[in-house]
C-alpha positions as CSV (number, residue, x, y, z in Angstrom):
1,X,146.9,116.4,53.4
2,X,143.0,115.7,52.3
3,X,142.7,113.7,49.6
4,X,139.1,112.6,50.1
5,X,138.6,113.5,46.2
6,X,141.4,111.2,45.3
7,X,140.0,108.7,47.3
8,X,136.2,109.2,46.0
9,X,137.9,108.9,42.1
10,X,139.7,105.6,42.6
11,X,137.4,103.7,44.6
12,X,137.3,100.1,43.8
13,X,134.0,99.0,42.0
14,X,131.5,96.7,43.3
15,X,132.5,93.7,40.6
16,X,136.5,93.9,42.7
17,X,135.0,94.1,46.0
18,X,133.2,91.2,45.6
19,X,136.2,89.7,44.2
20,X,138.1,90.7,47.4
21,X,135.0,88.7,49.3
22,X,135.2,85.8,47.5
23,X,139.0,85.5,47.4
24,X,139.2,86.0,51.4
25,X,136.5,83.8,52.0
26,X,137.6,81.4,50.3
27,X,141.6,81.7,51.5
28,X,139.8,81.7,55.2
29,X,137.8,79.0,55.3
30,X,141.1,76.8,53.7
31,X,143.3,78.1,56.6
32,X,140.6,77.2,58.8
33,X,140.6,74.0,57.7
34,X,144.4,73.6,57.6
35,X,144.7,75.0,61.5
36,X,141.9,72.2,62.2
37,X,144.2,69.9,60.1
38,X,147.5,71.0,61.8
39,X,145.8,70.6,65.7
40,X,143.5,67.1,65.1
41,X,147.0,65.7,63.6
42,X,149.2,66.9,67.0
43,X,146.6,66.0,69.0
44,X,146.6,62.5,67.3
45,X,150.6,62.4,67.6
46,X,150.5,63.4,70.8
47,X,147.5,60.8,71.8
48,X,145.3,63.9,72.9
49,X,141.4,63.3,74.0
50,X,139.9,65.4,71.5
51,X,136.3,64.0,71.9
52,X,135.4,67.2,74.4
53,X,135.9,69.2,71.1
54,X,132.9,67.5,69.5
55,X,130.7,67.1,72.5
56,X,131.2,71.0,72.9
57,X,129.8,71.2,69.3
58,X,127.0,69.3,70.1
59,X,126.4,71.6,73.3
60,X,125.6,74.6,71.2
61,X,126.0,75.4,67.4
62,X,126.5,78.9,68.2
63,X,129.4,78.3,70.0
64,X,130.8,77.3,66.4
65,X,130.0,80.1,65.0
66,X,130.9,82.4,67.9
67,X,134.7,80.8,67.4
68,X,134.8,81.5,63.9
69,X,134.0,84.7,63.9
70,X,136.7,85.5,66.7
71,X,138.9,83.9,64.3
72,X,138.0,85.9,61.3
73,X,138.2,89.0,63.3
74,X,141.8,88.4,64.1
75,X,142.6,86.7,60.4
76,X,141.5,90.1,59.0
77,X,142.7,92.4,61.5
78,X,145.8,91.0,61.1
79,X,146.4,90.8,57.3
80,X,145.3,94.4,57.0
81,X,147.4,95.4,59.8
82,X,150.8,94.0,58.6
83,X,150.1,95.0,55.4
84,X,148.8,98.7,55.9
85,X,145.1,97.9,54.4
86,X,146.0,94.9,51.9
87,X,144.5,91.4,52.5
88,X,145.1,88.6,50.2
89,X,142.6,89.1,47.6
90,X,143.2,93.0,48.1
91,X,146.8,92.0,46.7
92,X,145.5,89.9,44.0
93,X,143.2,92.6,42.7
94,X,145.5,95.8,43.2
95,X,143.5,97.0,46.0
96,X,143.9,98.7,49.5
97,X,142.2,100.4,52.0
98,X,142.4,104.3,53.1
99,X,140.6,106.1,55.1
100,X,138.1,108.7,53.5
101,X,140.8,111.3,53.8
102,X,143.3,108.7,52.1
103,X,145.5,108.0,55.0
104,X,146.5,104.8,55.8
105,X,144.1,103.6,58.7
106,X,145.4,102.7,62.2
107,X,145.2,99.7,64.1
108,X,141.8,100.6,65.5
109,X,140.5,101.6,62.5
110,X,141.3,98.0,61.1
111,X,139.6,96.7,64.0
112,X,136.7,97.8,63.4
113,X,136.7,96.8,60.3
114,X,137.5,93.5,61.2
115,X,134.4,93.4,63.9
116,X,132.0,95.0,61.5
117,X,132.7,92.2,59.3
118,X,130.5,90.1,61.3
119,X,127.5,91.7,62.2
120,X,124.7,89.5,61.1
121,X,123.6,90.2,56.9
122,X,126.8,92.4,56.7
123,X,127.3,91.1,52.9
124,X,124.2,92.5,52.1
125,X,125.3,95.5,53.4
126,X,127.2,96.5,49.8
127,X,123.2,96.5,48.0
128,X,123.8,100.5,49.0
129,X,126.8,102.1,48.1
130,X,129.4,100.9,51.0
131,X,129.5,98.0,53.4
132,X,129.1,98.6,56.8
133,X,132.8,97.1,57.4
134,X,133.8,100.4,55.4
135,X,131.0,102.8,56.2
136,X,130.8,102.7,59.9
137,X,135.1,102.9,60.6
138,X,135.0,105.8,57.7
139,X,137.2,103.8,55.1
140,X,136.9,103.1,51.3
141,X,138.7,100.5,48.9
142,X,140.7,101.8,46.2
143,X,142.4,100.4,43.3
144,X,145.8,100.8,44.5
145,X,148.3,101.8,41.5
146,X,145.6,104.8,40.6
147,X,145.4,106.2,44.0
148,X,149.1,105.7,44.9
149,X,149.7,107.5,41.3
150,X,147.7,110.6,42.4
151,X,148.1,110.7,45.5
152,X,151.9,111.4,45.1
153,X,150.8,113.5,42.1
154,X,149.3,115.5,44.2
155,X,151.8,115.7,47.1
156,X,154.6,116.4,44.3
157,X,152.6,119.2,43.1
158,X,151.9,120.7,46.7
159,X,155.6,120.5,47.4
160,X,156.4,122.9,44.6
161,X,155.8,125.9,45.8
162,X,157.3,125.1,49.6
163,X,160.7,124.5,48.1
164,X,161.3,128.4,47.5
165,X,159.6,129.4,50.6
């Protein structure tokens, strides 16, 4: 069943979006820092030589970055996967993503959410009317309990009629 109209009526606005940005950002960057936390201290117990780590930094400061954002394609990927379109600050501010027709996006889809989420200036990206993470894999951000509402609105009422057919 369409319900791109649904979808177009409950989308989240900009001021929850950017809440959903900060509160992932924020919750990434702290479970970056506990995984670096959780490996430095069992390398320590374990008497690892972890000075190749920092001498690979040193190498190239892209090759930081380009580790990160591996990591944040799979952080996100997988959150929105598990949870059928909800990451952590999606949960916090009653939000979840659909795709423009208001099904729940596959795996792919959330992959390319995930990878568009780190082309270069991609935050800027919402100055128009959609990010690219949303625009370019065809999905939208909606505020959950007012979709979910009429969405099965809108199923109940279809299924009317088919009951006497």
């Amino acid at each position: 069943m369409d319900l791109s109209d649904i979808v177009q009526k409950n989308k989240a606005d900009k001021g929850l979006r950017f809440a959903n940005f900060l509160i992932d950002t924020i919750l990434f960057y702290c479970s970056f820092l506990i995984l670096a936390f959780v490996i430095g201290f069992i390398a320590i117990v374990l008497d690892f030589d972890t000075s190749f780590l920092v001498e690979l930094e040193n190498i190239h400061p892209l090759l930081d970055r380009l580790i990160t954002a591996i990591i944040m394609v799979f952080y996100f990927f997988g959150f929105e996967t598990l949870t059928k379109g909800r990451s952590i600050g999606k949960f916090i501010t009653g939000t979840k993503v659909v795709t423009l027709e208001g099904e729940t996006p596959t795996a792919n889809v959330f992959l390319k959410r995930s990878f568009c989420r780190i082309i270069p200036f991609e935050a800027f990206s919402f100055f128009g009317e959609n990010g690219w993470h949303d625009s370019i894999p065809k999905t939208a951000v909606v505020v959950k309990k007012h979709f979910d509402y009429e969405s099965n609105l809108s199923l109940d009422v279809d299924t009317i009629g088919k009951e006497f057919e």
